[in-house]
N, C-alpha and C positions, 0 to 999 in steps of 0.2 A: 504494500500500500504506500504508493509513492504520495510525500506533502505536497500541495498540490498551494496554487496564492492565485488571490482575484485583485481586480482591479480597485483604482480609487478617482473620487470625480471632487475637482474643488469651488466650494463658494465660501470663501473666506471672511470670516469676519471675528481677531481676538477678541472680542469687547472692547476694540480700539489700541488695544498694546498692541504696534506696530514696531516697537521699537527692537532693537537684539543683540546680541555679542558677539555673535557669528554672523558668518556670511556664507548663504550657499557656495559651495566653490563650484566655477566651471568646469574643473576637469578633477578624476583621480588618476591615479597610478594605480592599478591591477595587478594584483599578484596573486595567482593560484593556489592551494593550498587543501590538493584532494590528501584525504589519508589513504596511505600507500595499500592498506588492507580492503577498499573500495574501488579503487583508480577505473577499473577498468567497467565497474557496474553503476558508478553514482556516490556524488557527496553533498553536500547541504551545509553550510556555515548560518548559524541563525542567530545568535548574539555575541557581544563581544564587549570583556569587563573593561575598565582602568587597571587593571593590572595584563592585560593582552591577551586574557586566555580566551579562545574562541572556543564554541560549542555549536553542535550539530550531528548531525548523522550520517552513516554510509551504509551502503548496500554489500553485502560480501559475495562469495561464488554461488550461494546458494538462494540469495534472494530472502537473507534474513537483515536485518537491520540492525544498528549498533549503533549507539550514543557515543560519541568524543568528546576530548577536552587537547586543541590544541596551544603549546605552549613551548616560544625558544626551537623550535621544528623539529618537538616530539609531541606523538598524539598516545592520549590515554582512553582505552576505551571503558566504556563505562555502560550496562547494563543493569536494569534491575531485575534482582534473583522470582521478582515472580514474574518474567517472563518467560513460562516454561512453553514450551508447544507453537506458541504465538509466532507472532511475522515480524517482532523484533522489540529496539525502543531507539526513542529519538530523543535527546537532550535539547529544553527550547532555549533556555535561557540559564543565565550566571552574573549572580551581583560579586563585589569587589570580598565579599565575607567567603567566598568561592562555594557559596549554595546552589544548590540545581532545583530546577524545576524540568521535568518532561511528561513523559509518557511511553507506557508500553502497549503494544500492541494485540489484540488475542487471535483466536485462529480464524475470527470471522473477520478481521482487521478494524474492529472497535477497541481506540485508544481509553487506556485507562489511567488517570494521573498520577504523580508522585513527585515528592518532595526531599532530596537530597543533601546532607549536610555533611558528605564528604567519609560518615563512617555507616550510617541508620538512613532506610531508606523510610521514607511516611507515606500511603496512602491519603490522596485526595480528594475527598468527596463531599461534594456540597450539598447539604439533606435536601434542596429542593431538584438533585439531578438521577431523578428517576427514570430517566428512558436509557435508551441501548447503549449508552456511550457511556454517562456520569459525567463526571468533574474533570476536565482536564486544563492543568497551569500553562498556560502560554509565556508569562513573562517575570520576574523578582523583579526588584529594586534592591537600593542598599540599606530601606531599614527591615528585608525580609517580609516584606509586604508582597504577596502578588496577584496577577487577575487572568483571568482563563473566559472559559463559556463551562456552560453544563446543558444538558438536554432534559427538560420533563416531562411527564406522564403520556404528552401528546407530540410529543417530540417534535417540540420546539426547542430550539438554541436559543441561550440567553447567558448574557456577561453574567460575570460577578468580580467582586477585588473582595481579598483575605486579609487582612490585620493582623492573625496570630492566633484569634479565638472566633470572630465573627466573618460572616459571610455574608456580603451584601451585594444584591442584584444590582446588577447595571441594562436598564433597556432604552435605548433610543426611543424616545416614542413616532419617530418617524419609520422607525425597522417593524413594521407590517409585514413584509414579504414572505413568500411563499418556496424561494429557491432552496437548492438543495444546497448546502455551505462545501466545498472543495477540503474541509477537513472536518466531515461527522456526519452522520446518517442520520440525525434531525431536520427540520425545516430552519433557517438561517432568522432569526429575530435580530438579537445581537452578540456580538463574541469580542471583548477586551481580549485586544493584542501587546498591549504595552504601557509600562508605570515609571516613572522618576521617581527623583527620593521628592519633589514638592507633589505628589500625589496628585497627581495630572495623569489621567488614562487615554489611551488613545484605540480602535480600533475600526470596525466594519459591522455595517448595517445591510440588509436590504430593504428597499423602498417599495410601495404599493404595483409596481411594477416593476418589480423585481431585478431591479438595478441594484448595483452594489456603490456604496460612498463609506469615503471614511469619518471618521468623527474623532475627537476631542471632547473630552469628558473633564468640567473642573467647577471647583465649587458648587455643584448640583444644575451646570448648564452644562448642555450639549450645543457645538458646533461642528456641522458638518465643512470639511477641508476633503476637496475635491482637485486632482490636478486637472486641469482644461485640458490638457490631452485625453484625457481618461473620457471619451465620448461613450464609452461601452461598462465604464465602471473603475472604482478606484479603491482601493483599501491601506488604511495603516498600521503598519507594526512594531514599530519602536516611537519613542520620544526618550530624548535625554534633558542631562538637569539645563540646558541652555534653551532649551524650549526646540532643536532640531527633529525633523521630524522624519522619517523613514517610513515608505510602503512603496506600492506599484500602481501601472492605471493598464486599462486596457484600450487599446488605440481603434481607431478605424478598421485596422484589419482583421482587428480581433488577438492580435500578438500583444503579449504582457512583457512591460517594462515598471523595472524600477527607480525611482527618483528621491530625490532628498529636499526637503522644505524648511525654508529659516525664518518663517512671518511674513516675508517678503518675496519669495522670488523659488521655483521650481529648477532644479536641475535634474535632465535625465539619468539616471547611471546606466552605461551605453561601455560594457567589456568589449573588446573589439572583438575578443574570441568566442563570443556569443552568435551562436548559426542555429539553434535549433530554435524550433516553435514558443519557448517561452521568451526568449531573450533575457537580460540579466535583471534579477529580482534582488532588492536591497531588502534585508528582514532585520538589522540591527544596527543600533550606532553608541560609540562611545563618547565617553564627555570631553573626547578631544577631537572627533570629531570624523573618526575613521570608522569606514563602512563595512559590513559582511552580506554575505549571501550568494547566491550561485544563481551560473547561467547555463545555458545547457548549449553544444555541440553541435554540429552540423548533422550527429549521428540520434541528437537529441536525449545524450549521457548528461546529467549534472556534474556539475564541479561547483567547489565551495569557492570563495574569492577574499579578497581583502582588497578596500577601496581608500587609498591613502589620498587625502587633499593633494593638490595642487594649484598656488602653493600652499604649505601648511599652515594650520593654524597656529597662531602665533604664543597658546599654552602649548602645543603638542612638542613636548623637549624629547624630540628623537628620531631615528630614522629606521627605515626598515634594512637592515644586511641579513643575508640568507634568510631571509623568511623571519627573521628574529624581529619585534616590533617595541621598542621602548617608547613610553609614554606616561604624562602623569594628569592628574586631571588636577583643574585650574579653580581652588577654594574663592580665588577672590572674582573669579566670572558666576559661579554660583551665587555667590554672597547678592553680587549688582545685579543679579538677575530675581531674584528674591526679592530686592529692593524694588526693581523695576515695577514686578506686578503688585506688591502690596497687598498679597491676596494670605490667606491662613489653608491651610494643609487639607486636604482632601479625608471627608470624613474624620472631621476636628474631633465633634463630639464622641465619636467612637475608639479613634485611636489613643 
């Protein structure tokens, strides 16, 4: 069960914070970074901390799946023990405390979530995700906070974000739709794809006609961020603490690309070694500013990637050699960016 990503469509509007600390950059530097135990069947890169480690999945000879943690251009695999019999697992996300969130697979290829702390694996399950799938984490943050989707009794998808003890729904009330979501056997309402440590969520809806948009989720408002390319649909996946935003659109021809959004201004992310049917999908970004996610082949194989600014950002103190990525994330762009919005934390009274 290959992960599969939809489009995103933009009408922007922050409640007027236009302002930012970053700048979309016009161009990255690509650098490949399939693990060597996949190469030849499929890799997937989907988040990536301040400390460099990337995380994602690969397919091995037999069309089972494996969770990584690449780091310094050594990869660790990482599976959970209850995936016995199943079609594998996939790592989605890692904050900088090196916690995982993914999911494993069963033999009918219904993911199941879990919650990883490096020694104890935890089952994820949100009491209101009753249908075929359950609970599954799509993304941490760094205070260990994270937000996924779940499917219920009618098998409908719907967000929710974790604080540690409490589960709280997230639904666009614009996400009516009826489509079938590219990762769960549910009807698609809403599903959080991604959280900063200021508890800003970010993910995908579909609309009464069953379009896909992404949204922004903060202080109990929803705004839909839509890239204008994205004529066929758009979604997003990541948000960092500078308010960068990460997802894909789907274009005119129906080919999905990935892009990166700074308040102001859309860049594609456009691998040049991208030939197959999805073309290059961005699913994560760090607080300095550098991209992951994978494009597929002219043979339409995945490969995981790493999208380094050009030029860089001017916290990002480091450079890539052999695959090796030094970086540190920049407290006082956080701080003025806190400043900026003047807003209090995401589900205050709860956390």
């Amino acid at each position: 069960m290959k992960l599969k990503t939809v489009g995103l469509v933009l009408e922007l509007s922050f409640l007027g914070i236009l302002q930012q600390t970053y700048v979309a950059h016009a161009a990255y530097t690509y650098t490949t970074i399939d693990d060597p135990l996949g190469e030849a069947y499929g890799n997937r890169a989907f988040d990536i901390n301040d400390l460099n480690q990337i995380v994602g999945s690969y397919e091995d000879s037999n069309g089972q799946y494996h969770g990584f943690i690449y780091q310094n251009g050594a990869y660790t695999t990482i599976d959970d023990p209850l995936d016995v019999g199943g079609l594998g697992t996939e790592i989605n996300s890692i904050n900088d405390s090196e916690q995982l969130v993914g999911s494993y697979f069963d033999r009918s290829g219904n993911p199941h979530g879990f919650f990883y702390n490096g020694s104890t694996y935890t089952s994820v399950n949100d009491p209101l995700g009753t249908g075929a799938i359950g609970t599954v984490p799509f993304a941490i943050n760094g205070l260990g906070q994270y937000v996924g989707y779940y499917t219920d009794k009618n098998h409908i998808d719907h967000g929710f974000f974790y604080n540690g003890s409490t589960y709280v729904s997230i639904n666009d009330p614009l996400g009516v739709g009826s489509i079938s979501p590219p990762f769960g056997t549910g009807k698609l309402g809403t599903a959080a794809l991604g959280i900063n440590d200021e508890g800003e969520l970010v993910g995908t809806y579909a609309d009464a006609n069953n379009k896909l948009h992404g949204f922004l989720y903060n202080d109990g408002t929803y705004t839909t961020i839509d890239d204008p390319l994205g004529v066929n649909g758009s979604s997003l996946f990541e948000i960092n603490n500078s308010g960068e935003l990460v997802g894909d659109y789907i274009d005119s021809q129906g080919k999905i690309h990935g892009f990166v959004y700074d308040n102001s201004s859309f860049v594609t992310v456009s691998n040049s070694l991208a030939g197959g049917s999805l073309g290059s999908i961005a699913t994560g970004i760090s607080n300095t500013g550098v991209v992951v996610g994978f494009y597929t082949d002219s043979s339409n194989i995945s490969h995981a990637f790493i999208g380094t600014p050009v030029p860089e950002p001017k916290n990002f103190l480091g450079v890539i050699t052999s695959l090796t990525l030094v970086g540190t994330t920049s407290n006082i762009l956080k701080k003025r960016n806190r400043q900026l919005r003047n807003k209090t934390k995401l589900f205050k009274t709860i956390v």
